[in-house]
Each structure stands twice: as structure tokens, then as C-alpha cells.
C-alpha positions in Angstrom: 21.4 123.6 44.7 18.0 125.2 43.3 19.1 123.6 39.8 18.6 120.1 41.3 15.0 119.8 41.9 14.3 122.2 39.1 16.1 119.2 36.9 14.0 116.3 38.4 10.7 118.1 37.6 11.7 118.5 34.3 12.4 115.2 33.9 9.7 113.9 35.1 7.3 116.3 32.9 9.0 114.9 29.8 8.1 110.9 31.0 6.6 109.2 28.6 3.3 107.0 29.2 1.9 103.2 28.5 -1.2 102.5 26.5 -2.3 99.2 26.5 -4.5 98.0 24.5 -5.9 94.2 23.4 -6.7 93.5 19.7 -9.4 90.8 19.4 -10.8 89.3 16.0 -12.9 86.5 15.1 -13.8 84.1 12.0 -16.0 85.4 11.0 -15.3 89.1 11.6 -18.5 91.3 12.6 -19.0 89.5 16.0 -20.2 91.9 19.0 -17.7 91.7 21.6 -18.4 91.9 25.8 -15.8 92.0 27.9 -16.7 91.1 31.4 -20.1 92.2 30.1 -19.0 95.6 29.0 -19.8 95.6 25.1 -17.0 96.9 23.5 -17.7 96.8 19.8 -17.5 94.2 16.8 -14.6 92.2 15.4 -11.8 93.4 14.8 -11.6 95.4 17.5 -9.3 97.4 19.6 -10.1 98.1 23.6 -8.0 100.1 26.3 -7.5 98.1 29.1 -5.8 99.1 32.5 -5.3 96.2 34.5 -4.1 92.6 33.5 -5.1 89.7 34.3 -8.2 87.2 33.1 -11.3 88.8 31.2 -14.2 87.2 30.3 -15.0 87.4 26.7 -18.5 86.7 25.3 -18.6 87.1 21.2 -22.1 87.0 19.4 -22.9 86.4 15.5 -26.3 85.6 13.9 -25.8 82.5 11.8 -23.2 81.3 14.4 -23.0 79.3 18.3 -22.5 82.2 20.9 -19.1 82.1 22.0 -18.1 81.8 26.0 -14.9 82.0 27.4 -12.0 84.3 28.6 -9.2 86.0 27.7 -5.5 86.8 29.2 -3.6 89.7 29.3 -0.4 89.3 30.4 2.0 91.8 31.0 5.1 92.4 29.1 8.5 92.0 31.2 9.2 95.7 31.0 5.4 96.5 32.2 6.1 94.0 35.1 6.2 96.2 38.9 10.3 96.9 38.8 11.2 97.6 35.5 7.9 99.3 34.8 9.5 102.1 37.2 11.9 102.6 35.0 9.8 102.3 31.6 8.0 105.3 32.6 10.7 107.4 32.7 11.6 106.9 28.7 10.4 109.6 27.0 8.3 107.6 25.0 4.7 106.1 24.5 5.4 102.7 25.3 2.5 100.5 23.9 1.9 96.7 25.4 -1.0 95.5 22.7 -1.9 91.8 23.2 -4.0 89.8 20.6 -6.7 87.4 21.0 -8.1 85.4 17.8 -11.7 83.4 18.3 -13.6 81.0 15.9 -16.9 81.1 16.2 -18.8 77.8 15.3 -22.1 78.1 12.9 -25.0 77.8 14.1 -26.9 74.3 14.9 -30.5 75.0 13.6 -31.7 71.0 14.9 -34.2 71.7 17.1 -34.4 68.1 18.6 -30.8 67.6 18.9 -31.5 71.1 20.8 -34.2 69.2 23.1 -32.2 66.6 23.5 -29.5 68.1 25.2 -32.1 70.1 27.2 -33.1 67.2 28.5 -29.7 65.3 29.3 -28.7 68.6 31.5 -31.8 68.6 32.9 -31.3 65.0 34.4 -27.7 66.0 35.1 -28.2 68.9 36.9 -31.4 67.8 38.9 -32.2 65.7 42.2 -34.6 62.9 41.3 -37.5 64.2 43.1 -37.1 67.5 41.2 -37.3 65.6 38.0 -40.2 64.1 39.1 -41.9 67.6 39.1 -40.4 68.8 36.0 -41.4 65.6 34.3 -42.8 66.8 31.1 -47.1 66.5 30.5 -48.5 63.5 28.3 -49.9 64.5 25.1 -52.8 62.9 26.2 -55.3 64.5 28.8 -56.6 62.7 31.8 -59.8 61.3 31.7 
């Protein structure tokens, strides 16, 4: 009868473990990477995660358009609550690596294309008596 739970805590000292881990590049390589605005290092890189679920990813390269958007890690059927119960007790490092792939855009270097859409989100975004006060100065001064 001692044998018994001498046995289980044996076997449950020689379980194995899960790393998980997302792999995320970019064209071009080199871009920093944020992860909910946790840098995590440059393309291609490799980050531990422990959670699933939606991250938001921010890359950043000189020469290209900053890059906004997110990211989802979605668990593998055996890391899914039920089996997972199970794939802890292999004794093995099980390892659930997911991949995400970005292309960053060059640069646009024309600043009054740049202006241009300043202004167009301006009027979007604004009430018309705030764009009556933002209303940008005449070149000329008032006499």
C-alpha cells in the first residue's frame, strides 16, 4: 500500500513540460519587434510566450512604413484544457511554436502627400467648429 503513492510521485517527477514559443520574421529581416509593447528583439526572432490568445505586434525599420497590427497564437489540440492534462504527463518536452511572417512596406519620403493625408484625417476626425480653430494661419500677416 506504501508502494502506491511512492509510484505516483515518481511519475509525476519524471513529467515532461511545454515551451511555447512564437517565431516571427519580416521582409526585410532586422525589424525591432514589440509585442504588446514589450520589445522583444529584431527579426527573426524567437519569444516565450505563456498564454494564447491575440498580441499586438508593432515592427519598426528605418527605410520602411512602421508596421501595426496583431498577431494570434492559437493553441495546438493537444495544448487545448483536456488533453493538455494528459500531455503533461509524457515524459517529454512538448514544444507548440507558432510562426508569424510580416512585410514591411518602404518608406514614403513625399512630404506633401504626407500633409495631405494630415489634413484629410484631420477633417475626418474633427467637429466643424474644432476645425475652425485648427484652421491653419495665412502666409500673409494681418494688417
Amino acid at each position: 500500500m506504501l508502494r502506491l503513492p511512492f509510484l505516483l510521485a515518481a511519475l509525476l517527477a519524471l513529467t515532461g513540460c511545454v515551451r511555447r514559443t512564437i517565431l516571427i520574421t519580416s521582409d526585410p529581416s532586422g525589424a525591432l519587434v514589440y509585442l504588446n509593447d514589450r520589445e522583444v528583439g529584431r527579426t527573426p526572432v524567437d519569444v516565450d510566450f505563456v498564454h494564447y490568445g491575440t498580441y499586438d505586434v508593432r515592427l519598426v525599420k528605418d527605410g520602411c512604413e512602421p508596421l501595426l497590427t496583431s498577431g494570434d497564437a492559437s493553441a495546438p489540440l493537444w495544448d487545448t484544457p483536456g488533453p493538455d492534462l494528459i500531455a503533461e504527463l509524457i515524459p517529454a518536452e512538448l514544444h507548440s511554436r507558432i510562426q508569424w511572417h510580416y512585410v514591411l512596406e518602404p518608406a514614403r519620403e513625399d512630404r506633401d502627400a504626407l500633409l495631405d493625408r494630415a489634413r484629410r484625417f484631420r477633417t475626418e476626425t474633427t467637429t466643424p467648429d474644432e476645425a475652425e480653430d485648427a484652421a491653419e494661419p495665412d502666409d500673409e500677416p494681418e494688417s
